[in-house]
C-alpha positions as a printed Julia matrix, in Angstrom:
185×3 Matrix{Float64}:
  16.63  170.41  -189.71
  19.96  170.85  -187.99
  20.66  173.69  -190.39
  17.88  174.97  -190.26
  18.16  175.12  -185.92
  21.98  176.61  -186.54
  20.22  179.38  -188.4
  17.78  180.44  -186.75
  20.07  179.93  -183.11
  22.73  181.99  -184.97
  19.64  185.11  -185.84
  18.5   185.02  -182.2
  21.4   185.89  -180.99
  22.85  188.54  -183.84
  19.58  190.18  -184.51
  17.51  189.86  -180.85
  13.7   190.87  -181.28
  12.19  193.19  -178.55
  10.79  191.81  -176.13
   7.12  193.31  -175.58
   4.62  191.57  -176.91
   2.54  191.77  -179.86
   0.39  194.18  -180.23
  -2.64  192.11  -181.81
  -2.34  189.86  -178.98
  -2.26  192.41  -176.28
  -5.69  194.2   -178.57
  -7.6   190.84  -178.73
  -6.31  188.38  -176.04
  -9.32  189.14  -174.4
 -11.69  187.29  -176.82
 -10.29  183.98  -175.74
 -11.59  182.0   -172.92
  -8.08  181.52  -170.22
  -7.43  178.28  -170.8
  -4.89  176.22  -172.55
  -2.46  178.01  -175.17
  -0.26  177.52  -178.25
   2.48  179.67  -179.22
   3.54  178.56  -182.65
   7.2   179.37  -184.01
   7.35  181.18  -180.25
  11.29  182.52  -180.21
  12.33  183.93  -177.01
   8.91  183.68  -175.55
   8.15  187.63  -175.23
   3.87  186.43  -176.12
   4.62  182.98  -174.34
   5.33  185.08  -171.03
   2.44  187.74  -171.89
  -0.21  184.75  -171.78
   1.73  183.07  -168.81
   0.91  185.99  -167.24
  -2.44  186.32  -168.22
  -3.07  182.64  -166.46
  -2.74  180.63  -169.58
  -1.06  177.06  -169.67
   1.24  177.68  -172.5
   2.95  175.06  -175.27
   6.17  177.01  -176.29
   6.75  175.47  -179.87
  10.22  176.42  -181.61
  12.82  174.89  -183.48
  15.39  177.35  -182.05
  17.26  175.75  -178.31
  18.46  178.97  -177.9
  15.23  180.49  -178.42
  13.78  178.1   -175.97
  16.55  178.18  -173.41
  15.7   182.31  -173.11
  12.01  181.23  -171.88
  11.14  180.94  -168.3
  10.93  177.89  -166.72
   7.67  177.63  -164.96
   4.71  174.68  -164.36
   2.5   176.66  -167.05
   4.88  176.8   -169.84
   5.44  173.45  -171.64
   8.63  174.38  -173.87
   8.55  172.06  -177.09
  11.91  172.07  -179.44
  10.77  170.67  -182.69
  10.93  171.15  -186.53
   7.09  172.86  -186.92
   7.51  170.84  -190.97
   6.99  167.69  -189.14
   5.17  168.72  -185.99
   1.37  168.16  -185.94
  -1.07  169.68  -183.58
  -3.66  167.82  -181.58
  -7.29  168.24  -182.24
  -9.26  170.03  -179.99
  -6.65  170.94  -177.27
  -6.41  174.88  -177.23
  -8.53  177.79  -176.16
  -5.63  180.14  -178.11
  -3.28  179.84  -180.74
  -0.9   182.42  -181.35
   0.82  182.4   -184.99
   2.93  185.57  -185.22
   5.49  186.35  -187.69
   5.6   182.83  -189.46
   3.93  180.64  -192.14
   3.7   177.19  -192.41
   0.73  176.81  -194.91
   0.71  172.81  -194.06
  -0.51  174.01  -189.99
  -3.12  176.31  -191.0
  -5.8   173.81  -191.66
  -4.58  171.81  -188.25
  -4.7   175.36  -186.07
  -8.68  175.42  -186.86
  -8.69  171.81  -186.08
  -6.78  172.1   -182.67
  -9.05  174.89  -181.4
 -12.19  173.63  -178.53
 -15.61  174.87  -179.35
 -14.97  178.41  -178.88
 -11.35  178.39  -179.03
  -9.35  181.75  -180.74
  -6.95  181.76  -183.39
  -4.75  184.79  -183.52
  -2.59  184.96  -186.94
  -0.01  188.08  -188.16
   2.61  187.69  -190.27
   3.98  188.85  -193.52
   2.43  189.53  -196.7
   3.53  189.72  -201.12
   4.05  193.55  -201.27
   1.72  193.76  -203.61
   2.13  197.71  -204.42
   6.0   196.89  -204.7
   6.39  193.21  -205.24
  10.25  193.86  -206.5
  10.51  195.12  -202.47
  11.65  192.45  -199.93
  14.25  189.81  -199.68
  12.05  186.99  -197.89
  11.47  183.74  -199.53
   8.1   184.38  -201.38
   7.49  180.53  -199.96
   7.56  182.18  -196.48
   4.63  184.94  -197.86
   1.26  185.19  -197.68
  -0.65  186.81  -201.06
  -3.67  188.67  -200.76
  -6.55  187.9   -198.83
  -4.94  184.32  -198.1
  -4.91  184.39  -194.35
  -8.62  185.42  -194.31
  -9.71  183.0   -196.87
  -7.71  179.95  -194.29
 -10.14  180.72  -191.85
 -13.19  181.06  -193.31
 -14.51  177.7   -191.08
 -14.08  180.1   -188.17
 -15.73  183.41  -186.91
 -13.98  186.02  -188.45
 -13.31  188.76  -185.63
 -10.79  190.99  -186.93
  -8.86  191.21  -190.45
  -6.25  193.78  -192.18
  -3.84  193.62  -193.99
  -1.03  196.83  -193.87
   1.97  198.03  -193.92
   4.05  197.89  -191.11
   7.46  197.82  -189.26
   9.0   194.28  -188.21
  10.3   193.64  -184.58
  13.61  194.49  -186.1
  12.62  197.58  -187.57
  12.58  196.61  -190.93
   9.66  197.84  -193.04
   7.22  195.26  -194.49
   3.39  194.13  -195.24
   1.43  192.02  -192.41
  -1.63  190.36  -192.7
  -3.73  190.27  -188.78
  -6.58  188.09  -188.07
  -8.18  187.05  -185.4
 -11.25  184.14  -185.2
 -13.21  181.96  -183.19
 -14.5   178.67  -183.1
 -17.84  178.44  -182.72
 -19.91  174.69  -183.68
């Protein structure tokens, strides 16, 4: 864990992301009752201030302290420094969760189960090129294949899914997979 923290410290602060927020979240935030929010694998908090602003209570969660320290402190945004492999996610708590540019196939099955009656999931992050699968220097461990994100949340409402190429907050080109679901009982 400690290496893992120097690492990702040590890529905040080489290779800073922008800072607007994502675009799926701005597109869909609206589905989501304002409420009580998760931000998984969060980094400097650029969708962490987004739903601050939008009136949500926010949980900041990130293994980075650098990451964290570049949030603002406020009453509405809880900032939680842990290793997301051993963190586990209360049931029923949040109106949104936000998963953007991460995978931790262990939490998928917990962000359906931490959602209220009604509660949004919002999901994007990379994909297998599947065209080009020699393409890419992530850890394949770190990548979602085909149609896996949708089939995750097939418990939930399915509101939006694509999966397509795109450009990384670092301008890197890559493959994303974007859905968005609700909760409903």
């Amino acid at each position: 864990m400690i290496e893992d923290k120097q690492r990702w410290n040590k890529r905040h602060v080489k290779k800073p992301m922008r800072h607007e927020s994502s675009e799926i979240l701005k597109n869909y935030v609206k589905h989501s009752k304002v409420g009580k929010a998760l931000d998984i694998a969060c980094g400097t908090g650029r969708n962490t201030h987004f739903l601050e602003e939008m009136g949500f209570k926010v949980d900041a969660v990130d293994l980075s302290d650098y990451a964290l320290s570049q949030i603002k402190n406020t009453k509405n945004i809880n900032k939680i420094e842990t290793d997301l492999d051993e963190y586990n996610l209360e049931k029923n708590r949040y109106d949104l969760v936000l998963n953007c540019n991460y995978l931790n196939r262990r939490l998928i099955k917990q962000i359906s189960d931490s959602l209220v009656d009604g509660g949004v999931v919002i999901f994007e992050t990379f994909i297998v090129a599947h065209d080009k699968p020699e393409q890419g220097s992530m850890n394949p461990d770190y990548l979602l294949k085909k149609n896996e994100l949708l089939k995750a949340f097939l418990d939930l409402e399915i509101i939006y899914y694509e999966e397509k190429d795109s450009i990384n907050l670092r301008g890197e080109n890559n493959k994303i997979a974007s859905l968005v679901a609700k909760k409903i009982l």
